[in-house]
Backbone atoms as SQL, in Angstrom:
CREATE TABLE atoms (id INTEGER PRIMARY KEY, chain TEXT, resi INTEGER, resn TEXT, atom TEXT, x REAL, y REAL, z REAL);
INSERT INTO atoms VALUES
  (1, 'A', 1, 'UNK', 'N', -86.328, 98.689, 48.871),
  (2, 'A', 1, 'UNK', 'CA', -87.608, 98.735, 48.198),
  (3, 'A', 1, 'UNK', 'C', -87.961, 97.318, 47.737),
  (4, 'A', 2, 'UNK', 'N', -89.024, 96.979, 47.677),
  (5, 'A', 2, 'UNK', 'CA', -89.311, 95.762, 47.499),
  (6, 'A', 2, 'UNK', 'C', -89.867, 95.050, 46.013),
  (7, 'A', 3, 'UNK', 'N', -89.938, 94.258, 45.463),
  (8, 'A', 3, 'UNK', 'CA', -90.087, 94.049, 44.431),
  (9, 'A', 3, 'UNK', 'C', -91.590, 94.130, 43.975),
  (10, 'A', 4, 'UNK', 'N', -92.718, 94.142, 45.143),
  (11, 'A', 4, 'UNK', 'CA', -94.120, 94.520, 44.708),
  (12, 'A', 4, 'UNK', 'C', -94.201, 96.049, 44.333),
  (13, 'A', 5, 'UNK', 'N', -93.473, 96.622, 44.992),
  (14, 'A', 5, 'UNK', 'CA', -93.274, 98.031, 44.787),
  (15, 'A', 5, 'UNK', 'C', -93.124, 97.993, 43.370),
  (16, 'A', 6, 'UNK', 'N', -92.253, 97.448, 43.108),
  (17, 'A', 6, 'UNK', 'CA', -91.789, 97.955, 41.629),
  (18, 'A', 6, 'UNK', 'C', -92.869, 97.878, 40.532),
  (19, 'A', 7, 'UNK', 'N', -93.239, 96.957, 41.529),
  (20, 'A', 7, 'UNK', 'CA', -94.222, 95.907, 40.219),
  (21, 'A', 7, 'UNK', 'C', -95.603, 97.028, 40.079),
  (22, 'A', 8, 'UNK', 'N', -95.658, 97.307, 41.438),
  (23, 'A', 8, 'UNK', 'CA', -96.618, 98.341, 41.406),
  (24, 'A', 8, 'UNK', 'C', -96.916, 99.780, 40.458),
  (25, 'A', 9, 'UNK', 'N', -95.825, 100.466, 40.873),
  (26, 'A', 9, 'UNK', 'CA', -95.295, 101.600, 40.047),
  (27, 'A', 9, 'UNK', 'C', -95.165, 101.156, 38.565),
  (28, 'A', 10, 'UNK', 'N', -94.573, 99.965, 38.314),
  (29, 'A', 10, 'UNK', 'CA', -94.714, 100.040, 36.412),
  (30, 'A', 10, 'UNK', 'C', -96.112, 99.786, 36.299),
  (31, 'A', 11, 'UNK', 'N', -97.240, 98.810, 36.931),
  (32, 'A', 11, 'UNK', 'CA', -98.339, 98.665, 36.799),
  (33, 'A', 11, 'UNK', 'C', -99.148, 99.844, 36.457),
  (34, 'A', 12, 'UNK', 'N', -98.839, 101.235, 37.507),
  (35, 'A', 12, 'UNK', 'CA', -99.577, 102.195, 37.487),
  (36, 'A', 12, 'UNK', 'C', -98.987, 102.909, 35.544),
  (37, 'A', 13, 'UNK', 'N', -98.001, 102.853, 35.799),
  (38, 'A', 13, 'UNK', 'CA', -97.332, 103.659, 34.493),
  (39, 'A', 13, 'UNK', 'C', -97.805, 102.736, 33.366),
  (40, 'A', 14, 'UNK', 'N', -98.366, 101.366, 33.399),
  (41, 'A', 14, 'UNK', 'CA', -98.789, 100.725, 32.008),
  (42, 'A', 14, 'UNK', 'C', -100.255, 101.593, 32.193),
  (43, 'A', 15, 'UNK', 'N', -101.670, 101.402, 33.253),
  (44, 'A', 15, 'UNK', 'CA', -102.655, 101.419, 33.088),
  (45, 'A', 15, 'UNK', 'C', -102.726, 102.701, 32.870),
  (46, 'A', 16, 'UNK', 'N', -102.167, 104.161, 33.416),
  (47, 'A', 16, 'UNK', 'CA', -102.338, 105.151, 33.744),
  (48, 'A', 16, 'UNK', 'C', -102.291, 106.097, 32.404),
  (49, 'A', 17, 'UNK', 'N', -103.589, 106.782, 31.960),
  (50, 'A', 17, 'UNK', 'CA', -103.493, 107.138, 30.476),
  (51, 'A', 17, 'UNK', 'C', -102.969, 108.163, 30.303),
  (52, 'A', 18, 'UNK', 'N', -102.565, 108.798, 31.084),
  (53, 'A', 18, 'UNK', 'CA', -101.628, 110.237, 31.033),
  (54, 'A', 18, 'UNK', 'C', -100.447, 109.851, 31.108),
  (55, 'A', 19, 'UNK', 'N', -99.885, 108.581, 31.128),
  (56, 'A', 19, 'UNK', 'CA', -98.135, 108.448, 31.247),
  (57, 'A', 19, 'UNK', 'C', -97.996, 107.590, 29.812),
  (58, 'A', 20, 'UNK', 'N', -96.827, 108.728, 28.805),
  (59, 'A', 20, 'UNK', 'CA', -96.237, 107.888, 27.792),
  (60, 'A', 20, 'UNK', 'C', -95.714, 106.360, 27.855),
  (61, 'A', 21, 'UNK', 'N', -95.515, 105.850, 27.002),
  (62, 'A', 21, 'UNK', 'CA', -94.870, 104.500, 26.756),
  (63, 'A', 21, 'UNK', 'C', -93.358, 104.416, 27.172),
  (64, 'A', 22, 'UNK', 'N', -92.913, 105.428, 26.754),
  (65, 'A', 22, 'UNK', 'CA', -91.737, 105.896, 26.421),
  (66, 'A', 22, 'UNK', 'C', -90.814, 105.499, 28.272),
  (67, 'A', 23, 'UNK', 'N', -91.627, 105.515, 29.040),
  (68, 'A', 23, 'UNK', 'CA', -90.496, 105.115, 29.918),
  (69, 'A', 23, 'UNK', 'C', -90.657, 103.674, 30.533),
  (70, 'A', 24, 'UNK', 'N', -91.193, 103.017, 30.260),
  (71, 'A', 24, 'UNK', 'CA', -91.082, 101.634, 30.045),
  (72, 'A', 24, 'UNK', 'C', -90.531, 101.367, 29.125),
  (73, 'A', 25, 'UNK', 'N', -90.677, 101.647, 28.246),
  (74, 'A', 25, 'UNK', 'CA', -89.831, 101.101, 26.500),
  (75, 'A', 25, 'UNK', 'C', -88.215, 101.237, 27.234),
  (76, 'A', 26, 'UNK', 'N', -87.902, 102.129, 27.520),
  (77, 'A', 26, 'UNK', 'CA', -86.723, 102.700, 28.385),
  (78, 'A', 26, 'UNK', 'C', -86.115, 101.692, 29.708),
  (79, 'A', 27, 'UNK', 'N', -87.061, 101.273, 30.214),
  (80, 'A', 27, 'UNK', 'CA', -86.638, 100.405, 31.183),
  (81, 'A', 27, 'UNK', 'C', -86.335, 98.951, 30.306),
  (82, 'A', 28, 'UNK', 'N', -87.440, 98.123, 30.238),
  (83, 'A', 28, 'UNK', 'CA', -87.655, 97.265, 29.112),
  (84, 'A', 28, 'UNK', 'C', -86.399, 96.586, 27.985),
  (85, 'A', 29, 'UNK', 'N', -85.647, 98.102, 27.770),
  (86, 'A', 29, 'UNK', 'CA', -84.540, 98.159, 26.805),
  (87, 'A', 29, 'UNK', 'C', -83.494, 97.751, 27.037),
  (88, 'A', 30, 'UNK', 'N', -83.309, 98.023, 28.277),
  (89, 'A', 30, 'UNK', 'CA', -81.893, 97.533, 29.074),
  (90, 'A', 30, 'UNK', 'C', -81.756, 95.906, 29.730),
  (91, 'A', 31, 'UNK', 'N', -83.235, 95.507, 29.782),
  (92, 'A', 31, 'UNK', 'CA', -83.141, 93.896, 30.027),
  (93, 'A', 31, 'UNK', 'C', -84.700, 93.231, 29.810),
  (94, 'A', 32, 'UNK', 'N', -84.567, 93.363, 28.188),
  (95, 'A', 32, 'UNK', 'CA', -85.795, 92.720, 27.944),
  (96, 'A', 32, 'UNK', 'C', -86.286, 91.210, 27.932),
  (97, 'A', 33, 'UNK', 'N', -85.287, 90.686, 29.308),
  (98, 'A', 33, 'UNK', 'CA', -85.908, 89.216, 29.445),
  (99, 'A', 33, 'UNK', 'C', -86.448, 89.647, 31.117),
  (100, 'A', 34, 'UNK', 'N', -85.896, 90.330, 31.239),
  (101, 'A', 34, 'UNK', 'CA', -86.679, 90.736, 32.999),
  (102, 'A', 34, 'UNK', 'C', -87.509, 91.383, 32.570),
  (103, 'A', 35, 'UNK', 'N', -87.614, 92.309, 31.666),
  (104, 'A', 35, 'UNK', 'CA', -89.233, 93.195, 31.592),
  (105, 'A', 35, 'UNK', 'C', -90.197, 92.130, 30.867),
  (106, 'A', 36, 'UNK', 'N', -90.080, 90.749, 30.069),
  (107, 'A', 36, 'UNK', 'CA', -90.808, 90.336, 30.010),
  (108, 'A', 36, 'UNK', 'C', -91.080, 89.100, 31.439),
  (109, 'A', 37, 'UNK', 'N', -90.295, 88.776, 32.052),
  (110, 'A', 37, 'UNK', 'CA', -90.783, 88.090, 33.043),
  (111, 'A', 37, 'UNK', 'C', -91.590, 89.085, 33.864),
  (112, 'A', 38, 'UNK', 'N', -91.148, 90.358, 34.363),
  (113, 'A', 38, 'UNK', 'CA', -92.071, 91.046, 35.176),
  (114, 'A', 38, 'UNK', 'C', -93.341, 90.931, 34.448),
  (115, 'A', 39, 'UNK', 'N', -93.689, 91.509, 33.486),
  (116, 'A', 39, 'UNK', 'CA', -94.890, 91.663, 32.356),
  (117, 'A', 39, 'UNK', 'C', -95.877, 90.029, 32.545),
  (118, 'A', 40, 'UNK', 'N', -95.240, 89.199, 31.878),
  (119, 'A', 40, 'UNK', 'CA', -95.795, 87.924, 32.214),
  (120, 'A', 40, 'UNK', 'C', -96.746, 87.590, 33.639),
  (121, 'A', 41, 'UNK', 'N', -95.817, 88.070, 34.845),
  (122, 'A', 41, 'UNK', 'CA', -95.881, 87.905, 36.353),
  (123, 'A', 41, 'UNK', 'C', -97.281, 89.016, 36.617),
  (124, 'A', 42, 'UNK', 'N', -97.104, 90.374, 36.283),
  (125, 'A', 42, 'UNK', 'CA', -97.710, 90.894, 36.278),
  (126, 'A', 42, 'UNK', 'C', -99.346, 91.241, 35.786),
  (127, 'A', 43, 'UNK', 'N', -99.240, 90.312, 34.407),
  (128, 'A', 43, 'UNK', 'CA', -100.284, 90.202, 33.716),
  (129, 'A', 43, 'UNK', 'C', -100.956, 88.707, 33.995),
  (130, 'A', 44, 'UNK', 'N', -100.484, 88.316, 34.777),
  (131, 'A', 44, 'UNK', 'CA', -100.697, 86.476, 34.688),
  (132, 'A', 44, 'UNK', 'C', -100.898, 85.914, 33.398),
  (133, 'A', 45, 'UNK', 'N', -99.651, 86.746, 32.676),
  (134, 'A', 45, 'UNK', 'CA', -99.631, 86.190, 31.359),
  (135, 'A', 45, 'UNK', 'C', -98.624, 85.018, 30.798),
  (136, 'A', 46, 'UNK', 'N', -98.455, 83.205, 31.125),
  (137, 'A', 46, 'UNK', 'CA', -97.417, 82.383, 30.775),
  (138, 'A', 46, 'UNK', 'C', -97.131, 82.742, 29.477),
  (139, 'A', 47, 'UNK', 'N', -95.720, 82.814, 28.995),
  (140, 'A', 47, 'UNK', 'CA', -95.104, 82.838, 27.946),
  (141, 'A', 47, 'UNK', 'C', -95.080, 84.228, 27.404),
  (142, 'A', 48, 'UNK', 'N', -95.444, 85.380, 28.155),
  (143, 'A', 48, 'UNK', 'CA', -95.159, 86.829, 27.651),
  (144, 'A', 48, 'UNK', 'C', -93.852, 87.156, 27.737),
  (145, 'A', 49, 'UNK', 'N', -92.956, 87.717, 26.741),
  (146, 'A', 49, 'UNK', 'CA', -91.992, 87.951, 26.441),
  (147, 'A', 49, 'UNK', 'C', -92.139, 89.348, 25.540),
  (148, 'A', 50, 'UNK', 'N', -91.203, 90.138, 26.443),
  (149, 'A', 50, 'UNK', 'CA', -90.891, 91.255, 25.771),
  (150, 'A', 50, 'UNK', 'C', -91.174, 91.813, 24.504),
  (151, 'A', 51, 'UNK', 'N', -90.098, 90.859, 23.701),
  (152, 'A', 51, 'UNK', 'CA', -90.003, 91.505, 22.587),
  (153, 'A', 51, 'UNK', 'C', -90.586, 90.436, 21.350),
  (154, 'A', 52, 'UNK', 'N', -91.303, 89.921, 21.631),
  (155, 'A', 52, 'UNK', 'CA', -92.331, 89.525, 21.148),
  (156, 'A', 52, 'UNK', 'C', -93.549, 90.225, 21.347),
  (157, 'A', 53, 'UNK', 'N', -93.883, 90.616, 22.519),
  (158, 'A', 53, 'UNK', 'CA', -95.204, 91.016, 23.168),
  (159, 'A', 53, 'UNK', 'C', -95.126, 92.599, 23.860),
  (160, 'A', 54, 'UNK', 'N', -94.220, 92.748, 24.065),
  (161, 'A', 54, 'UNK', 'CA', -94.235, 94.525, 24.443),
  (162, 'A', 54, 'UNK', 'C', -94.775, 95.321, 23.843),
  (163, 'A', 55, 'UNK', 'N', -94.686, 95.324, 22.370),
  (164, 'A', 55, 'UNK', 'CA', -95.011, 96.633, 21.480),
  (165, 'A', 55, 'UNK', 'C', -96.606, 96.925, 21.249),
  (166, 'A', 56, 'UNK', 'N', -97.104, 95.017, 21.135),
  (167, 'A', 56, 'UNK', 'CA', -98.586, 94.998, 21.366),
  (168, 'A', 56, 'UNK', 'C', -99.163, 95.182, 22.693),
  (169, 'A', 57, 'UNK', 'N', -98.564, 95.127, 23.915),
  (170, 'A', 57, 'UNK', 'CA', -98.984, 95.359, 24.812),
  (171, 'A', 57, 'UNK', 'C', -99.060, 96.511, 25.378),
  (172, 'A', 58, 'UNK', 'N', -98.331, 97.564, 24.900),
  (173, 'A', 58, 'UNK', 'CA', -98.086, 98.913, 25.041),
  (174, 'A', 58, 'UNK', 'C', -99.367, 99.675, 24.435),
  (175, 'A', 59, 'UNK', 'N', -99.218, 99.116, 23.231),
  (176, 'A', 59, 'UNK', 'CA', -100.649, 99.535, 22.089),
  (177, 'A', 59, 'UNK', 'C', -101.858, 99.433, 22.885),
  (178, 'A', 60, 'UNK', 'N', -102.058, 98.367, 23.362),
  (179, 'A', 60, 'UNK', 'CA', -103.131, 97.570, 23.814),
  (180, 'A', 60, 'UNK', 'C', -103.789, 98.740, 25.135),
  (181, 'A', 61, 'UNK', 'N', -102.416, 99.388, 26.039),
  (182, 'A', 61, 'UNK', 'CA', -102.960, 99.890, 27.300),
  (183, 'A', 61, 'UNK', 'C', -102.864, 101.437, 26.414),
  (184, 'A', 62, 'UNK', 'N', -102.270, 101.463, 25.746),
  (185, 'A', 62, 'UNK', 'CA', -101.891, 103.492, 25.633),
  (186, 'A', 62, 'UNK', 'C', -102.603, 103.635, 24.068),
  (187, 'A', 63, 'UNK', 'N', -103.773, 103.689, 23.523),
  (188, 'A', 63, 'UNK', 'CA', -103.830, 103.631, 22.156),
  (189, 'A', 63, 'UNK', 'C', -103.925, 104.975, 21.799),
  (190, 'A', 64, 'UNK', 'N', -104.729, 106.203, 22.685),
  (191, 'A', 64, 'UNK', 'CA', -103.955, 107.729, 22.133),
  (192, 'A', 64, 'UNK', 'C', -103.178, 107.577, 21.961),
  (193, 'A', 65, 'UNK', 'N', -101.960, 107.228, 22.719),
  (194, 'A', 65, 'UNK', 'CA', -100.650, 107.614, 22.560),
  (195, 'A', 65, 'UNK', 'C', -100.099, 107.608, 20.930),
  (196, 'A', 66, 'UNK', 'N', -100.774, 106.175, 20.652),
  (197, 'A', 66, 'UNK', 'CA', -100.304, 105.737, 19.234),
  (198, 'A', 66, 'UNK', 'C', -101.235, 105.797, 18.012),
  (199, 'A', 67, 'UNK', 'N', -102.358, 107.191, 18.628),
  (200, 'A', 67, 'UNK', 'CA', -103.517, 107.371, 17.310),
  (201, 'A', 67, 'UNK', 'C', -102.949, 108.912, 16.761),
  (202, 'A', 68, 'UNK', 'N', -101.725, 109.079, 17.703),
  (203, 'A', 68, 'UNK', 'CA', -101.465, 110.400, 16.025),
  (204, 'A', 68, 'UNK', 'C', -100.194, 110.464, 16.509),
  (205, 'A', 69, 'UNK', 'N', -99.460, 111.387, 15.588),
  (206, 'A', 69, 'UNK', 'CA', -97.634, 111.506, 15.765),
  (207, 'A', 69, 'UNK', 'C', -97.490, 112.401, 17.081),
  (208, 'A', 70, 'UNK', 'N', -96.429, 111.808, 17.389),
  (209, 'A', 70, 'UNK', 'CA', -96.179, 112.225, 18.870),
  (210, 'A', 70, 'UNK', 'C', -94.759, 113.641, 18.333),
  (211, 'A', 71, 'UNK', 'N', -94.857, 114.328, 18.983),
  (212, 'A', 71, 'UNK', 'CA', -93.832, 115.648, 18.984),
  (213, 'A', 71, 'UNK', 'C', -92.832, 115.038, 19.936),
  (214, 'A', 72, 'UNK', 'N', -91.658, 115.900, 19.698),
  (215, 'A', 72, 'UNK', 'CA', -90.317, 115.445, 20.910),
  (216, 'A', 72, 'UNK', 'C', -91.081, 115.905, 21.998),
  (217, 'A', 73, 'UNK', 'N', -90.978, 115.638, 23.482),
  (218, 'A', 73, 'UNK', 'CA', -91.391, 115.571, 24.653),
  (219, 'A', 73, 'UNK', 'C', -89.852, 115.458, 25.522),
  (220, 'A', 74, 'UNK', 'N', -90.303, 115.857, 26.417),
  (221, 'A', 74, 'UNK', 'CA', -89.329, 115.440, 28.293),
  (222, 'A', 74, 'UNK', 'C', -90.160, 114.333, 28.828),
  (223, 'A', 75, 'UNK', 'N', -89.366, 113.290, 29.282),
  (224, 'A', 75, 'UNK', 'CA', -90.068, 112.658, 29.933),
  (225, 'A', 75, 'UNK', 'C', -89.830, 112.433, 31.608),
  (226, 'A', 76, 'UNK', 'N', -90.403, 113.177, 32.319),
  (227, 'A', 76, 'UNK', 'CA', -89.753, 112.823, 33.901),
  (228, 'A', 76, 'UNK', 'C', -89.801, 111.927, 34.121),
  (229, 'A', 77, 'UNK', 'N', -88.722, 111.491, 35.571),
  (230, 'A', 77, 'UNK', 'CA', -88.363, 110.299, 36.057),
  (231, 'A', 77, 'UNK', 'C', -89.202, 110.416, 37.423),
  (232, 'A', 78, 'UNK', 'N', -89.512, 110.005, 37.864),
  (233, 'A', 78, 'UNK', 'CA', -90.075, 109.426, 39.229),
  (234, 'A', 78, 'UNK', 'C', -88.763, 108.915, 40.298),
  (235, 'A', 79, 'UNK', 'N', -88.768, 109.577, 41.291),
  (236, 'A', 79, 'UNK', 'CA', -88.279, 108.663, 41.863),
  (237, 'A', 79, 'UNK', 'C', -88.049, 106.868, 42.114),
  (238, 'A', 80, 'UNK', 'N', -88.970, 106.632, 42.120),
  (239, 'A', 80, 'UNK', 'CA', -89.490, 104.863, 41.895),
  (240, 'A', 80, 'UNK', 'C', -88.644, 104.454, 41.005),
  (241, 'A', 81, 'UNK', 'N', -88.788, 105.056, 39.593),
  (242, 'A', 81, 'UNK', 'CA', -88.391, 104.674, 38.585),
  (243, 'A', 81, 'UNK', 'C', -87.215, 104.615, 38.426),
  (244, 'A', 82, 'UNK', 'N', -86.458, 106.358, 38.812),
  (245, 'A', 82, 'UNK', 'CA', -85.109, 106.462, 38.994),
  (246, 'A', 82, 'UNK', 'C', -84.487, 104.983, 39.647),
  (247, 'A', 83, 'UNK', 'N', -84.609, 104.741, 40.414),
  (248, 'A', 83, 'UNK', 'CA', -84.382, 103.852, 41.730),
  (249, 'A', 83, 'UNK', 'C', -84.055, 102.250, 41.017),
  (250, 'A', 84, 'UNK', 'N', -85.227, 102.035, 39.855),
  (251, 'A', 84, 'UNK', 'CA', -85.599, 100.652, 39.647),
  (252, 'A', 84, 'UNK', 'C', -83.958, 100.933, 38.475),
  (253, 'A', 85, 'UNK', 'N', -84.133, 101.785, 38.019),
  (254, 'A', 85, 'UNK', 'CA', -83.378, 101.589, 37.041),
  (255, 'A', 85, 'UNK', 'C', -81.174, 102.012, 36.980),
  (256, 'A', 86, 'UNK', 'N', -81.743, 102.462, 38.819),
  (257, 'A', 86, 'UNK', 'CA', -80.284, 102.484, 39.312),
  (258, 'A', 86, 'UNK', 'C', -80.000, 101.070, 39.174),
  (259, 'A', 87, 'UNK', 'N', -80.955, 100.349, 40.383),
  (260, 'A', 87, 'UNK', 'CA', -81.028, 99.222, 40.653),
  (261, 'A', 87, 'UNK', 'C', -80.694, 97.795, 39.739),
  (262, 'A', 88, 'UNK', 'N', -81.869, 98.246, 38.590),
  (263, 'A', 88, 'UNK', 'CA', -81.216, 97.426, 37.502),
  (264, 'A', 88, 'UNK', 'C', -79.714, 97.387, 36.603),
  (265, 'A', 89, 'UNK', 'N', -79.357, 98.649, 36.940),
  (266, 'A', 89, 'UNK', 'CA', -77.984, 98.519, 35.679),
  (267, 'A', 89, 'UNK', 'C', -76.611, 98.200, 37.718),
  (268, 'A', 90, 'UNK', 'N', -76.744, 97.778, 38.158),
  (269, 'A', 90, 'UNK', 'CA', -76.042, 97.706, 39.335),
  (270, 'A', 90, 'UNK', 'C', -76.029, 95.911, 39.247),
  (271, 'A', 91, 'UNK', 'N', -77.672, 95.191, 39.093),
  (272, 'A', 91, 'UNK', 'CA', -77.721, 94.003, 38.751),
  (273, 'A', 91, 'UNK', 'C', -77.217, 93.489, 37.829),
  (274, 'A', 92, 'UNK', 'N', -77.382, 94.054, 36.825),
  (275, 'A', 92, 'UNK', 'CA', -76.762, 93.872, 35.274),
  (276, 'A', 92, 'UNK', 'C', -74.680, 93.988, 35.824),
  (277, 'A', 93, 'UNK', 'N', -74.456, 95.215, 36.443),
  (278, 'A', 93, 'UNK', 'CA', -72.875, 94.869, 36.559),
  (279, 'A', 93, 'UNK', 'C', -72.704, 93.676, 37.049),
  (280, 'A', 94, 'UNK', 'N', -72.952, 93.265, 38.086),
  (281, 'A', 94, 'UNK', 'CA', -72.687, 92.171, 39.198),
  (282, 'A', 94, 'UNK', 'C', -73.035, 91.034, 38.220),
  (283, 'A', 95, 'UNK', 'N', -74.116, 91.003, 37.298),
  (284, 'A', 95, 'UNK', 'CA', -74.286, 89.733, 36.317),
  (285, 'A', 95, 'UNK', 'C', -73.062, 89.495, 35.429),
  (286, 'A', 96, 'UNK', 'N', -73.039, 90.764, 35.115),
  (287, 'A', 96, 'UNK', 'CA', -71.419, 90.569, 34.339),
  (288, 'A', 96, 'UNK', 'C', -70.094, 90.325, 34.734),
  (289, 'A', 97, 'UNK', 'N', -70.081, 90.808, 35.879),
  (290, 'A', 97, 'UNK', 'CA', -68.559, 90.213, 36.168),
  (291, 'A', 97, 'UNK', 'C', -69.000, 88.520, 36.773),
  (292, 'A', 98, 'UNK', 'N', -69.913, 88.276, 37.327),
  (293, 'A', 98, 'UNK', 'CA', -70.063, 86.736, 37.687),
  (294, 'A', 98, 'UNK', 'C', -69.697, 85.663, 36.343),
  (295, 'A', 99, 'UNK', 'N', -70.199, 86.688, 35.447),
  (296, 'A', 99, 'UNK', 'CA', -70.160, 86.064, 34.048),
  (297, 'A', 99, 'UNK', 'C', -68.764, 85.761, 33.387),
  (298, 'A', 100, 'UNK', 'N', -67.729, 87.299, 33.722),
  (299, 'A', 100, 'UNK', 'CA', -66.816, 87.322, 33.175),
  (300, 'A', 100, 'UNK', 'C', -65.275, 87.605, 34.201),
  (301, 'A', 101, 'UNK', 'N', -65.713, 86.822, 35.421),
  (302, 'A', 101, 'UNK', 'CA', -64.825, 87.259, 36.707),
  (303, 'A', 101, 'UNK', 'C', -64.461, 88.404, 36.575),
  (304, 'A', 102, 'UNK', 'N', -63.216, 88.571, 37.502),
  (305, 'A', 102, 'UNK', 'CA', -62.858, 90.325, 38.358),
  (306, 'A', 102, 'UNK', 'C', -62.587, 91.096, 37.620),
  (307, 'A', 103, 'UNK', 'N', -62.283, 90.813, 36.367),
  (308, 'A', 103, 'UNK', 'CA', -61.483, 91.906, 35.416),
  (309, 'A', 103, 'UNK', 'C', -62.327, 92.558, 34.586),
  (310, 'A', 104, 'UNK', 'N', -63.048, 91.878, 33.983),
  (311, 'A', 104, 'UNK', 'CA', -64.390, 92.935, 33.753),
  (312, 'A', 104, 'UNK', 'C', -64.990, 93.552, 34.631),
  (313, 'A', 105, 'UNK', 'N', -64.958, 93.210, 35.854),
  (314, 'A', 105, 'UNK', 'CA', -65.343, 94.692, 36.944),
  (315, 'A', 105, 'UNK', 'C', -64.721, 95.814, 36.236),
  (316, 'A', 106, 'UNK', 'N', -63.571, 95.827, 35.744),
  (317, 'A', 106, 'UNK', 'CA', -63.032, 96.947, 36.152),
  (318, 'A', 106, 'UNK', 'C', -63.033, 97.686, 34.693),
  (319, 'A', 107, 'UNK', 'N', -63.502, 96.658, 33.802),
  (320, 'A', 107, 'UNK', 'CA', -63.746, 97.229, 32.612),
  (321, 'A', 107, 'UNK', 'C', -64.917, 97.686, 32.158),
  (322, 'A', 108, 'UNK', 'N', -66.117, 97.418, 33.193),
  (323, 'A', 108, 'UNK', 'CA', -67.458, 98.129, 32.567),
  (324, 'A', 108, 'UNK', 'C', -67.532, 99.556, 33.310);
């Protein structure tokens, strides 16, 4: 799968007013210097960073979401999504053992 893809599918899930926040916040969480470079890339926004800029940017596209209290919910996965976020915690291992050679392979 290719990386416009991806870019695509979170694009649709920021603009799209029927999809919660909640699964970006979710992605986002696990490597919030790649969800702000995507975000940045995506928005042709220089210097957007996550967690500086996520929470307002979330606001910014979903503001029902955040004009009354939200009840517990399910949130489905998408295939796409599933995928990005296999994908990402697979990157994240391989970052870590580069980080911390062979033996933390075997410890995460």
């Amino acid at each position: 799968m290719t990386r416009a893809r991806y870019r695509d599918a979170i694009s649709r899930y920021l603009r799209g007013d029927s999809v919660s926040p909640v699964p970006i916040r979710r992605l986002a969480a696990r490597d919030p210097e790649r969800a702000g470079r995507l975000f940045a890339t995506l928005l042709g926004r220089r210097g957007f960073t996550w967690q500086l800029d996520g929470e307002a940017l979330l606001r910014a596209h979903k503001p029902g979401y955040f004009s009354s209290p939200r009840l517990p919910a399910c949130t489905p996965v998408t295939a796409v999504i599933a995928e990005l976020d296999h994908d990402l915690e697979q990157e994240h291992v391989q970052d870590h053992v580069q980080d911390h050679g062979h033996d933390a392979e075997q410890r995460v």
